[in-house]
VOPAGU-2260 file (C-alpha; in pm, 1 decimal, decimal comma):
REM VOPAGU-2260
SITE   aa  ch    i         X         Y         Z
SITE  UNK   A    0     -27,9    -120,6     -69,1
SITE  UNK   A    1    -376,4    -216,8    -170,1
SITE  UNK   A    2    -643,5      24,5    -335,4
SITE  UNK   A    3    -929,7     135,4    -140,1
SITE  UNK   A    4   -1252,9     374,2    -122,8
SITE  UNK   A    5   -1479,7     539,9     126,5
SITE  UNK   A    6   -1788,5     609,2     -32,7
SITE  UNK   A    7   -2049,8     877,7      16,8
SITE  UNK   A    8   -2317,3    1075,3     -61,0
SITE  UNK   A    9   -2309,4    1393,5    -155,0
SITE  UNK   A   10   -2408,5    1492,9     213,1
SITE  UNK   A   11   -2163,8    1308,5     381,5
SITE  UNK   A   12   -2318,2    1073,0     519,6
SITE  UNK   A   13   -2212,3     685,0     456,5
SITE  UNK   A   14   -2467,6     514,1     212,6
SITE  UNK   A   15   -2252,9     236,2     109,3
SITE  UNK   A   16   -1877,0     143,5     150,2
SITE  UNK   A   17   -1690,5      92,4    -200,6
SITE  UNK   A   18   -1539,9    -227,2     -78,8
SITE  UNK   A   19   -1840,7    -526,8    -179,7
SITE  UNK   A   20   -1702,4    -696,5     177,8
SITE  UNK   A   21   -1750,4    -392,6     429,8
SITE  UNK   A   22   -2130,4    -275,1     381,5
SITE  UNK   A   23   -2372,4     -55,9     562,2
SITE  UNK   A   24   -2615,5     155,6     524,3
SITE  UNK   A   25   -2742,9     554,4     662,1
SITE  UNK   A   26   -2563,1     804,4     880,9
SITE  UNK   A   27   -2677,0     615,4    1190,1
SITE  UNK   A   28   -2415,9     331,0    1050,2
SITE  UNK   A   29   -2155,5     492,9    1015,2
SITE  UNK   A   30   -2178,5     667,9    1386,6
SITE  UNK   A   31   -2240,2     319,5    1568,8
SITE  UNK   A   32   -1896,3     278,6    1352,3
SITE  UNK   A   33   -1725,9     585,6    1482,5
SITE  UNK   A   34   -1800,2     512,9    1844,9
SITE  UNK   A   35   -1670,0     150,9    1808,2
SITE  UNK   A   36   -1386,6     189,7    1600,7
SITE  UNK   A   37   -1282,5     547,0    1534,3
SITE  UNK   A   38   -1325,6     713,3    1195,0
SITE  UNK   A   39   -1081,7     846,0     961,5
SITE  UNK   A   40   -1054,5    1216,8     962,6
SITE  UNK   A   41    -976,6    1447,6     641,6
SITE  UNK   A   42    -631,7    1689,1     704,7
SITE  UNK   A   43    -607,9    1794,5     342,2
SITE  UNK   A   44    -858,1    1860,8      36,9
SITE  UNK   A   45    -699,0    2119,2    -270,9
SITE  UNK   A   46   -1030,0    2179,5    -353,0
SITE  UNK   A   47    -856,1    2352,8    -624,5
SITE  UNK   A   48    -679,4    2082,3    -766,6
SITE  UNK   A   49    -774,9    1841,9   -1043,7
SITE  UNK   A   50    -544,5    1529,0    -973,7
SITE  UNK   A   51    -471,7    1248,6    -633,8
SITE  UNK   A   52    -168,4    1154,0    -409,5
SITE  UNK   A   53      16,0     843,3    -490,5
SITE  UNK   A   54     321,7     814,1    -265,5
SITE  UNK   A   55     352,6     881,1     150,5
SITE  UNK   A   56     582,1     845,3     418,8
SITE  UNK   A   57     585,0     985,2     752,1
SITE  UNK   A   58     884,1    1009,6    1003,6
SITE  UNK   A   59     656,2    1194,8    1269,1
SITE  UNK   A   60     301,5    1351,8    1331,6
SITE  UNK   A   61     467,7    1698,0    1216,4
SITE  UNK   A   62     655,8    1575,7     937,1
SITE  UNK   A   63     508,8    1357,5     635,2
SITE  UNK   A   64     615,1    1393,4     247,6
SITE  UNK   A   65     354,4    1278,7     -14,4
SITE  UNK   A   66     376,0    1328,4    -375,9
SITE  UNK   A   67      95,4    1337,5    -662,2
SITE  UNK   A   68      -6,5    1491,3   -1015,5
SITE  UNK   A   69    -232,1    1751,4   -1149,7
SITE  UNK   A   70    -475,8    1662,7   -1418,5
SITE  UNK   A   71    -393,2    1866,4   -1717,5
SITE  UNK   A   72    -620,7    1845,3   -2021,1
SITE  UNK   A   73    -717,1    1503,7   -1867,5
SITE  UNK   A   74    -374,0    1376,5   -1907,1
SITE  UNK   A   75    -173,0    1285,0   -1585,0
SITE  UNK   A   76     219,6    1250,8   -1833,6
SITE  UNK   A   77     313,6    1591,5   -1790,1
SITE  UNK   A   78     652,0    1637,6   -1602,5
SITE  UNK   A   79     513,2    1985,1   -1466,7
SITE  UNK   A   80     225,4    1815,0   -1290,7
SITE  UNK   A   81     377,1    1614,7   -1099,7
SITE  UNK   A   82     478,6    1752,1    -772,5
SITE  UNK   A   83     590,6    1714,9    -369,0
SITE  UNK   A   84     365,8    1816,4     -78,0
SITE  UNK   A   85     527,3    1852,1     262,0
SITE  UNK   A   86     395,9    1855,6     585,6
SITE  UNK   A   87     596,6    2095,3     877,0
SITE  UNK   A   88     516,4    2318,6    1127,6
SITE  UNK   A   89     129,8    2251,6    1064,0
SITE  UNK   A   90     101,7    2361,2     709,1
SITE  UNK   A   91      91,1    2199,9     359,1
SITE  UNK   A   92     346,5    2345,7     120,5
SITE  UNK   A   93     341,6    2214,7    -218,1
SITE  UNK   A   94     660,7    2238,0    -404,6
SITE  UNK   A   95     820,7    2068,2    -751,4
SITE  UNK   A   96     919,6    1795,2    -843,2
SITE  UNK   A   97    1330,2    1741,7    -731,7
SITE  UNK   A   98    1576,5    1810,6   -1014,4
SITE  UNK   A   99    1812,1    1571,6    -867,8
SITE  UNK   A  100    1561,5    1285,9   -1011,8
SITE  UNK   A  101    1696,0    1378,8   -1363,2
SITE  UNK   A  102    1320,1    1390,5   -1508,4
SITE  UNK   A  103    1286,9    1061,0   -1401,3
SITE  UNK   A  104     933,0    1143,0   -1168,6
SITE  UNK   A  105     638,7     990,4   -1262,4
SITE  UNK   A  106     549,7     692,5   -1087,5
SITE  UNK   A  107     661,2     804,0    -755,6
SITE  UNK   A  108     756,9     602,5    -443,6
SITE  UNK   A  109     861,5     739,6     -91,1
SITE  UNK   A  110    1006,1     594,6     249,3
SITE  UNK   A  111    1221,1     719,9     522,8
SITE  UNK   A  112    1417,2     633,5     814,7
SITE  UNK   A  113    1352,5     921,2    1004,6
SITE  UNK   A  114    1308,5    1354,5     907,8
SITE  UNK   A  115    1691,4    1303,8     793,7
SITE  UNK   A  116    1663,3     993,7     549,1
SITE  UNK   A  117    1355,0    1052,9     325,4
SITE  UNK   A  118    1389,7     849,9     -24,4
SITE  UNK   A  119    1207,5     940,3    -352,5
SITE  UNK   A  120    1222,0     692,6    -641,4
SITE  UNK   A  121    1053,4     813,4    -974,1
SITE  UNK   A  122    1092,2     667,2   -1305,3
SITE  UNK   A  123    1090,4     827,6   -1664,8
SITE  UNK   A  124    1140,3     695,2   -2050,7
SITE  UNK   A  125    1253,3     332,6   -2110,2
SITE  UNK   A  126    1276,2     218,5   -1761,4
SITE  UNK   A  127    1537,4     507,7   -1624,3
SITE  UNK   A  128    1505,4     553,0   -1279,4
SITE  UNK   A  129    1574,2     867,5   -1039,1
SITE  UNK   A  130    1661,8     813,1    -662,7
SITE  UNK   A  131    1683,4    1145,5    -462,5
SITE  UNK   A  132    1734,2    1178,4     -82,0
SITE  UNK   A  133    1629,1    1438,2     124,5
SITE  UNK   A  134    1892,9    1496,2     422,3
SITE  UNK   A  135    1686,5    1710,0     613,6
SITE  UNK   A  136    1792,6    2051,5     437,0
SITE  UNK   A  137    1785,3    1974,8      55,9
SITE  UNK   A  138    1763,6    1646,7    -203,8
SITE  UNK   A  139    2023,2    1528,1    -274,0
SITE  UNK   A  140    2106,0    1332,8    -613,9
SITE  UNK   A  141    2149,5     964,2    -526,9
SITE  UNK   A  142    2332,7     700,5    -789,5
SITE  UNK   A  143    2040,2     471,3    -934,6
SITE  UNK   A  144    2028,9     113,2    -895,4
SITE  UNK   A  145    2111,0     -59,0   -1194,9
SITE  UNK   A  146    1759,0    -179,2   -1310,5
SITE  UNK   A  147    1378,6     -90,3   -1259,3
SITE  UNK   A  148    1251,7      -2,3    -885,9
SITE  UNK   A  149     913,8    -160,0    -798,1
SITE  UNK   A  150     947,7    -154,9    -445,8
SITE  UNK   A  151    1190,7       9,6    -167,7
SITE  UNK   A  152    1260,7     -25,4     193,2
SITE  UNK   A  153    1474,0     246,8     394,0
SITE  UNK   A  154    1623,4     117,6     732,1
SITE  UNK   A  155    1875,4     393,5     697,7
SITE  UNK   A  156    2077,9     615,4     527,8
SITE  UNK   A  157    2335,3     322,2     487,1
SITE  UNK   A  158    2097,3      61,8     397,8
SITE  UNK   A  159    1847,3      84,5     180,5
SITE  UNK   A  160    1676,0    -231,4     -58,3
SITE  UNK   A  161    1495,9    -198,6    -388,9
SITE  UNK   A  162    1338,6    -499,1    -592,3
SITE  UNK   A  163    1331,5    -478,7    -957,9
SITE  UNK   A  164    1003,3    -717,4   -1007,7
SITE  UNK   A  165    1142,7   -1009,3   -1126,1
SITE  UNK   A  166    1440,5   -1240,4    -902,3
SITE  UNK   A  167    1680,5    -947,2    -808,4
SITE  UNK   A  168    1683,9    -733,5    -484,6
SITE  UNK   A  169    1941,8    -404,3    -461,3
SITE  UNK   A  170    2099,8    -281,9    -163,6
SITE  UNK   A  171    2254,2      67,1     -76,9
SITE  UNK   A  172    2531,4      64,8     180,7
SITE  UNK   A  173    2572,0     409,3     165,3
SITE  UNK   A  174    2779,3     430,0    -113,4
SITE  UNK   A  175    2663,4     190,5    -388,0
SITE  UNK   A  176    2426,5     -76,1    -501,8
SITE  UNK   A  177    2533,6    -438,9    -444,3
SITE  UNK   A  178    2317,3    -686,2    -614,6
SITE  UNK   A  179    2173,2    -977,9    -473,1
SITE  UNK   A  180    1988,4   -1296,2    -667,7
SITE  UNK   A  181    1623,6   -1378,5    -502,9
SITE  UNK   A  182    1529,1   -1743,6    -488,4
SITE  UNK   A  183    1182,8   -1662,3    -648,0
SITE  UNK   A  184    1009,8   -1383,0    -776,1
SITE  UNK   A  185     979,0   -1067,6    -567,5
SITE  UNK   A  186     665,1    -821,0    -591,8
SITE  UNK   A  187     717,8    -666,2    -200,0
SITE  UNK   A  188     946,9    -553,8      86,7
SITE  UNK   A  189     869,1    -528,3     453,2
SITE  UNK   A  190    1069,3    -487,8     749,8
SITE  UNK   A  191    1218,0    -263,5    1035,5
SITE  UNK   A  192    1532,0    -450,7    1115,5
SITE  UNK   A  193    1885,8    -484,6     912,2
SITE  UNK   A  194    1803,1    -902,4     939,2
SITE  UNK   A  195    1454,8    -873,2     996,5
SITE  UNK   A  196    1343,9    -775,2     604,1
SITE  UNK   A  197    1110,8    -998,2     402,5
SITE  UNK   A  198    1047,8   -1034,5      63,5
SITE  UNK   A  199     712,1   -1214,3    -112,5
SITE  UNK   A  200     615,4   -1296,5    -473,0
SITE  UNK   A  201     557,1   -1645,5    -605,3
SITE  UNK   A  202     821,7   -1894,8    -744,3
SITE  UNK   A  203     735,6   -2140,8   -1094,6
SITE  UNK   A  204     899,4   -2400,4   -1002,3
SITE  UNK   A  205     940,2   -2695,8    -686,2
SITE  UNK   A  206     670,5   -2839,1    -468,6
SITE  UNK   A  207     268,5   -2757,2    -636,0
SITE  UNK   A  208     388,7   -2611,4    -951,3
SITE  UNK   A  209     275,1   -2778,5   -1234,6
SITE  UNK   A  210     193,5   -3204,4   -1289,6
SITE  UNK   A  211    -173,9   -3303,1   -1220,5
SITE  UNK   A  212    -229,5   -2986,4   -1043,8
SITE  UNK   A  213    -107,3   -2727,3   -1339,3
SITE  UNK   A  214     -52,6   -2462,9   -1083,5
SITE  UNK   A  215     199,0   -2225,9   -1273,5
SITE  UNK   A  216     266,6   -2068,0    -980,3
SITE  UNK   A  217     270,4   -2065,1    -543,9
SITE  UNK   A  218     330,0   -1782,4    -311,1
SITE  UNK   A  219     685,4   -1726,2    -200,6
SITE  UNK   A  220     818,1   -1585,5      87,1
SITE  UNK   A  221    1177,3   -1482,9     120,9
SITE  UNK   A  222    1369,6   -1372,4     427,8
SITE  UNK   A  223    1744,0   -1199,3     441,6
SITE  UNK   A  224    1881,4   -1285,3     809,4
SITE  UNK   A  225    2153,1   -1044,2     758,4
SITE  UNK   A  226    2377,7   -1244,4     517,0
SITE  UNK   A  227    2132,4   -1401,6     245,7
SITE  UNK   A  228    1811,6   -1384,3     135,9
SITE  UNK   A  229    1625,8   -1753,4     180,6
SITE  UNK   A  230    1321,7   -1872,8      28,9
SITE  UNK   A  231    1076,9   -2064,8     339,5
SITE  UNK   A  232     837,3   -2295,7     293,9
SITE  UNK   A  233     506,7   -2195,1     224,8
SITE  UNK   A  234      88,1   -2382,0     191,2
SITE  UNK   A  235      50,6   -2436,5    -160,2
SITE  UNK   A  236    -277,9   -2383,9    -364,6
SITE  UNK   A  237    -477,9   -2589,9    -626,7
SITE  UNK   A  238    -812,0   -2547,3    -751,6
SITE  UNK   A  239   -1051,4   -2899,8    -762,1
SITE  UNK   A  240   -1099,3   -3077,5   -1072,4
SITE  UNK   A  241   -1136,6   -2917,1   -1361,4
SITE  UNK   A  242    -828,6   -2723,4   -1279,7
SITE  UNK   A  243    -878,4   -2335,1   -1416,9
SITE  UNK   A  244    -672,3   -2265,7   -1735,9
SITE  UNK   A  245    -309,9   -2152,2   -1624,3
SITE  UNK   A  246    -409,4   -2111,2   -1233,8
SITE  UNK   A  247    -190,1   -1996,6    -993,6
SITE  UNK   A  248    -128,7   -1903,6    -644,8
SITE  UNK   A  249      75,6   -1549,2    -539,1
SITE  UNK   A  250     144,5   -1289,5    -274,1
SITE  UNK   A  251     172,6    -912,9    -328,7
SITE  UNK   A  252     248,4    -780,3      -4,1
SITE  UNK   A  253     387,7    -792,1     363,2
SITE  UNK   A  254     351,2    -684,4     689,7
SITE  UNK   A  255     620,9    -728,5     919,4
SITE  UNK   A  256     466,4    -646,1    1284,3
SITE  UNK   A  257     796,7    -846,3    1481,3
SITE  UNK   A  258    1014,6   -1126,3    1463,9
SITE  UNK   A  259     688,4   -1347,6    1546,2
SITE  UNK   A  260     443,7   -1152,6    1338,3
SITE  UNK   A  261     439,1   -1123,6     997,5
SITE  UNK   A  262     184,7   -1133,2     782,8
SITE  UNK   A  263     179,6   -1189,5     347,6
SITE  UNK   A  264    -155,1   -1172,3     101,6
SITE  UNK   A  265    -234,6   -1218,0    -226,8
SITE  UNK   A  266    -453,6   -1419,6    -464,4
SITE  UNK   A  267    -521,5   -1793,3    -618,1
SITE  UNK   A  268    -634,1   -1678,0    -943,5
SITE  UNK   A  269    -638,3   -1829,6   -1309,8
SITE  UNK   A  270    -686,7   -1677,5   -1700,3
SITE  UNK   A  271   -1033,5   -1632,4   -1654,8
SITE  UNK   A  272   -1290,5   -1679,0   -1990,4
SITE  UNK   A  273   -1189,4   -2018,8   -2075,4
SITE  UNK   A  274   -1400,7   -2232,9   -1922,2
SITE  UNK   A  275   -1789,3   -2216,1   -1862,7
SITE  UNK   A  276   -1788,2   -2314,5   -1504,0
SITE  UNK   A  277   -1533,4   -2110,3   -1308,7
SITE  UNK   A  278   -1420,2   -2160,2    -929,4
SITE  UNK   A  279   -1403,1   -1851,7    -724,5
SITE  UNK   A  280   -1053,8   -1675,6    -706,6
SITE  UNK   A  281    -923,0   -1711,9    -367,8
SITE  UNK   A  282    -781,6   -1455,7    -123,6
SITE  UNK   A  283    -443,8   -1569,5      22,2
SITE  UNK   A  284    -367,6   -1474,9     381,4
SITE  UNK   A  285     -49,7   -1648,1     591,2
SITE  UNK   A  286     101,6   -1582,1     902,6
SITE  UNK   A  287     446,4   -1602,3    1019,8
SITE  UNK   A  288     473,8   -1735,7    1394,0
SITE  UNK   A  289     835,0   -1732,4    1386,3
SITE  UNK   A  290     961,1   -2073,9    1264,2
SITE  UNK   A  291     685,8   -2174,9     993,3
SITE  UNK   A  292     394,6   -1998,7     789,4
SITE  UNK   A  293      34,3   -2074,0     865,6
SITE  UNK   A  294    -296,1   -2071,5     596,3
SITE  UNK   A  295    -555,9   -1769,3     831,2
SITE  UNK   A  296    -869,3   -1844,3     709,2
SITE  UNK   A  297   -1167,9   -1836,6     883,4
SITE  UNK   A  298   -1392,1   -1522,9     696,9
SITE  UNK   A  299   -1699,1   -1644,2     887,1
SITE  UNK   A  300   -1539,2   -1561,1    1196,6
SITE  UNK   A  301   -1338,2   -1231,0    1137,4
SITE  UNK   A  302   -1452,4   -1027,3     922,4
SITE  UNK   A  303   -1106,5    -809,4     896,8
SITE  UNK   A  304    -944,1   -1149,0     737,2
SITE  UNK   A  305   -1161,4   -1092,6     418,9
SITE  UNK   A  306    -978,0    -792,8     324,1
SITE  UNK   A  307    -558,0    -740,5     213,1
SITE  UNK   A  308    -360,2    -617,4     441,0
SITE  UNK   A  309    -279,6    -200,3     447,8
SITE  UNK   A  310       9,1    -120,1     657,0
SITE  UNK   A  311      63,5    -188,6    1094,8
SITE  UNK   A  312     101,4      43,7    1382,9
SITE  UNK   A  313     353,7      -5,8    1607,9
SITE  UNK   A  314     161,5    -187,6    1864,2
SITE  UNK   A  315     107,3    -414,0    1652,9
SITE  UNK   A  316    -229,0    -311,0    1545,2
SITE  UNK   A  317    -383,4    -390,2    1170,3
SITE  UNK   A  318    -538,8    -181,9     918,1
SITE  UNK   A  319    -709,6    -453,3     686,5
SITE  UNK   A  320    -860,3    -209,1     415,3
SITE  UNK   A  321    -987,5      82,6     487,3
SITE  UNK   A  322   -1332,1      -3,7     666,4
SITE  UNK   A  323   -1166,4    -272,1     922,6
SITE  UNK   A  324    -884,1    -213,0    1232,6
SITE  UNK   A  325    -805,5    -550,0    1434,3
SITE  UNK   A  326    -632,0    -456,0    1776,4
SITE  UNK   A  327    -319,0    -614,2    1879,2
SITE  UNK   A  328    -555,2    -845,0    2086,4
SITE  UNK   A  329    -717,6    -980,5    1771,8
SITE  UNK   A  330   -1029,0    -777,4    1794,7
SITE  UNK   A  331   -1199,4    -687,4    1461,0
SITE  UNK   A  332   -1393,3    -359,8    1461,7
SITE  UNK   A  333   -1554,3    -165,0    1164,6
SITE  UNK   A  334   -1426,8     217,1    1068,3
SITE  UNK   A  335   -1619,2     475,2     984,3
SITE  UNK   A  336   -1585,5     753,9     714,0
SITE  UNK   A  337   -1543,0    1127,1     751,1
SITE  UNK   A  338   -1784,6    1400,7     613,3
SITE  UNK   A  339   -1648,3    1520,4     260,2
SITE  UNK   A  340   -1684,9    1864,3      96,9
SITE  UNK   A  341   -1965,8    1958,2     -62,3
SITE  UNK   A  342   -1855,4    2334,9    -135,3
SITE  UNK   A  343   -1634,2    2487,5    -459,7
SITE  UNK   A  344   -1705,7    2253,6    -733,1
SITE  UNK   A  345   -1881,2    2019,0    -606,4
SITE  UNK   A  346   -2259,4    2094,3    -695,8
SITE  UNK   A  347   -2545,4    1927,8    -414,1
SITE  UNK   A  348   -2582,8    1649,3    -632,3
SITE  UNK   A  349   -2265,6    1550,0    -643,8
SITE  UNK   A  350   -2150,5    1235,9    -510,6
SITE  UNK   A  351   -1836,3    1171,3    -323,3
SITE  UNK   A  352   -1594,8     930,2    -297,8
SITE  UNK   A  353   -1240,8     962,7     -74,7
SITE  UNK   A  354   -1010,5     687,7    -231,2
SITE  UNK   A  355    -698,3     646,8      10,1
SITE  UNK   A  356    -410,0     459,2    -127,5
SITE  UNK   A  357    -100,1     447,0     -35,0
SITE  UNK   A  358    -154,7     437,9     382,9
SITE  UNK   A  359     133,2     391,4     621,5
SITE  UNK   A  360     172,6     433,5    1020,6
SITE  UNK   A  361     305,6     765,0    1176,9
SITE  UNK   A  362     596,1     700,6    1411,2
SITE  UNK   A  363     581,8     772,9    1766,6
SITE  UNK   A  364     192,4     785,8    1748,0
SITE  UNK   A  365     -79,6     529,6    1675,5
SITE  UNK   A  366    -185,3     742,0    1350,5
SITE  UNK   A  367    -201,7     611,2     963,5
SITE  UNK   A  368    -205,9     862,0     709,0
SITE  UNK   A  369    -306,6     791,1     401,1
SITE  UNK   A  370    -307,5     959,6      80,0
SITE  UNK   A  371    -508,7     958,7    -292,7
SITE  UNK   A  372    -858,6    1131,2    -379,6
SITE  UNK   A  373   -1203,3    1288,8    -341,0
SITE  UNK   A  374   -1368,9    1123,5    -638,3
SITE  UNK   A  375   -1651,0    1330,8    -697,9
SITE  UNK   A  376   -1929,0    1198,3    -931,9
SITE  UNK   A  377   -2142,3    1495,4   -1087,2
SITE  UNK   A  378   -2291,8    1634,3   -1395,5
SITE  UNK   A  379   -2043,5    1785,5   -1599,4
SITE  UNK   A  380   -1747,1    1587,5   -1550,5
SITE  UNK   A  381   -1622,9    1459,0   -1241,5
SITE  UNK   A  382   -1352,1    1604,5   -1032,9
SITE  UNK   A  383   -1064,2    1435,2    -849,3
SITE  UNK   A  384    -912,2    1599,1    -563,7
SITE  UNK   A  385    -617,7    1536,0    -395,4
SITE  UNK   A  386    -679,1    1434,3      -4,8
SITE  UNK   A  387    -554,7    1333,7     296,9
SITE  UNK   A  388    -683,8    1174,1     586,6
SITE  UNK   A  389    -538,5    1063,7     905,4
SITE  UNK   A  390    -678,8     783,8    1159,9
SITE  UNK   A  391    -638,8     682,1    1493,5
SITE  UNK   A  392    -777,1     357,9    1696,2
SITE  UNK   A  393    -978,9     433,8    1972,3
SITE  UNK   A  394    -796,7     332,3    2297,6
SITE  UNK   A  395    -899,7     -24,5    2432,3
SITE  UNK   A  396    -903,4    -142,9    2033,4
């Protein structure tokens, strides 16, 4: 998932959007936003609280798990501040930490299959790693995976996938991990379907990697049809003379709307400081139409292409940051920003930022929740709150 802000003033109203791409200016913005596009809307603030979300998942508009830390003496390391929230029945219950993750918590990651099959992956000291599964009336203690989890992707109770960041995937059948060697290295998962999952990264090796170019690296993109996981041919990258110092070319995550529709981003990038004349990085954007990958450029055009991919509804619809929504039609429109509180700690001058990542689609609605901060800038010291916000395409977008 990809790191973004909302940013306001201590009013409320929008004076400029975090993201450098997605500008604008006054309240009067961000309503002409709101009528076009929707805005998100704020479901949770612990006012309280000194700390953020960091993990999500939702199986249904009355039941979503996220899990986050408390701030304690400015540290965030402290196994008793790290803790679940839970969403049922229309309340927020906080509760700790599982036991069955063996200590192993910080770090969190979530997913689910459904209100039965929710996953939480934690690690601790010296790369351990705690897998716990909640099975709709308790956690239960599942066996780890034999090396580091970076990402996860439940399909269901009896198959499950975790990468370990470099070239090795593990799957869960239900009873144990099987491991399986990736033909490049893998940095995401996406997918709904048992041979529909994808995995992207960037391989060191074959066509653009190194010679006259001296690209150490191009983006990969791997697909398991059910029996194997194959690498498919991607564009490749290179800078123009003088190449960059060790350039190279990546992807660091997926979106998997269908069989027809996927799409990948990440970065052309280099080691930057080396040279007095440096090339701007590059934003990497393909699309999957089913038998080949495509280069989607065109910023001039569509302004939602300029920004990483978040997450997909279920129609098919886009969440490209937080500021931009493309319809499943193609059309780009600009999202506005709720009010934030200005009461409990937060003084009149302070100024307020709501910082949303991770964000992922509520099934059986056309919802995203998303889940991180109120960043709030004041004399003092400034606070962090956890917060959620929910947000909903307008009908026709």
């Amino acid at each position: 998932m990809v790191l973004a802000a909302l940013a306001l003033t201590a009013v409320g109203c929008g004076s400029d959007h975090a993201d450098p791409k997605d500008t604008g200016s006054g309240s009067s913005t961000g309503a002409a936003a709101s009528a076009k596009g929707g805005s998100w809307s704020l479901k949770y603030v612990d006012k309280a609280g000194k700390g953020e979300l960091t993990a999500v998942t939702a199986t249904s508009a009355d039941d979503i798990w996220a899990a986050g830390y408390e701030l304690r003496n400015g540290m965030m390391d402290d196994p008793d501040a790290q803790y679940l929230l839970h969403y049922e029945g229309g309340d927020w219950r906080r509760q700790k930490a599982p036991a069955e993750l063996d200590g192993n918590i910080f770090h969190p990651r979530l997913d689910s299959s459904g209100p039965d099959d929710v996953w939480l992956f934690g690690s601790g000291k010296d790369d351990a790693v705690g897998v716990a599964r909640w099975d709709g009336s308790g956690w239960q203690r599942v066996q780890r995976p034999p090396g580091a989890v970076t990402d996860a992707k439940v399909l269901a109770p009896d198959d499950v996938w975790v990468l370990n960041g470099q070239q090795q995937a593990y799957h869960w059948d239900g009873g144990r991990w099987s491991s399986h060697e990736l033909p490049a290295h893998a940095t995401a998962l996406g997918g709904t379907a048992r041979d529909g999952l994808w995995a992207v990264g960037f391989r060191d090796s074959g066509p653009g990697v190194g010679g006259e170019g001296r690209e150490l690296s191009q983006p990969a993109a791997m697909h398991w049809d059910g029996a194997s996981w194959k690498l498919t041919p991607t564009p490749t990258y290179r800078f123009p003379d003088p190449v960059p110092p060790e350039a190279g070319a990546f992807l660091d995550d997926v979106e998997v709307v269908s069989p027809k529709e996927v799409w990948a981003n990440g970065s052309h990038d280099f080691n930057h400081g080396e040279v007095d004349q440096e090339p701007p990085i590059e934003d990497v954007l393909l699309r999957w139409d089913g038998s080949r990958w495509h280069e989607r450029r065109g910023a001039d055009r569509d302004p939602c292409l300029t920004r990483s991919i978040v997450t997909h509804g279920a129609d098919g619809g886009l969440l490209f940051g937080v500021g931009r929504y493309r319809s499943p039609e193609g059309r780009c429109t600009k999202v506005s920003w709720p009010r934030l509180p200005v009461e409990g700690k937060v003084t009149a001058k302070g100024k307020q930022q709501l910082w949303l990542d991770p964000i992922v689609p509520v099934p059986g609605t056309r919802k995203f929740v998303g889940v991180g901060k109120v960043y709030v800038l004041q004399s003092g010291g400034p606070l962090l709150l956890p917060a959620v916000a929910t947000y909903e395409p307008p009908r026709g977008d």
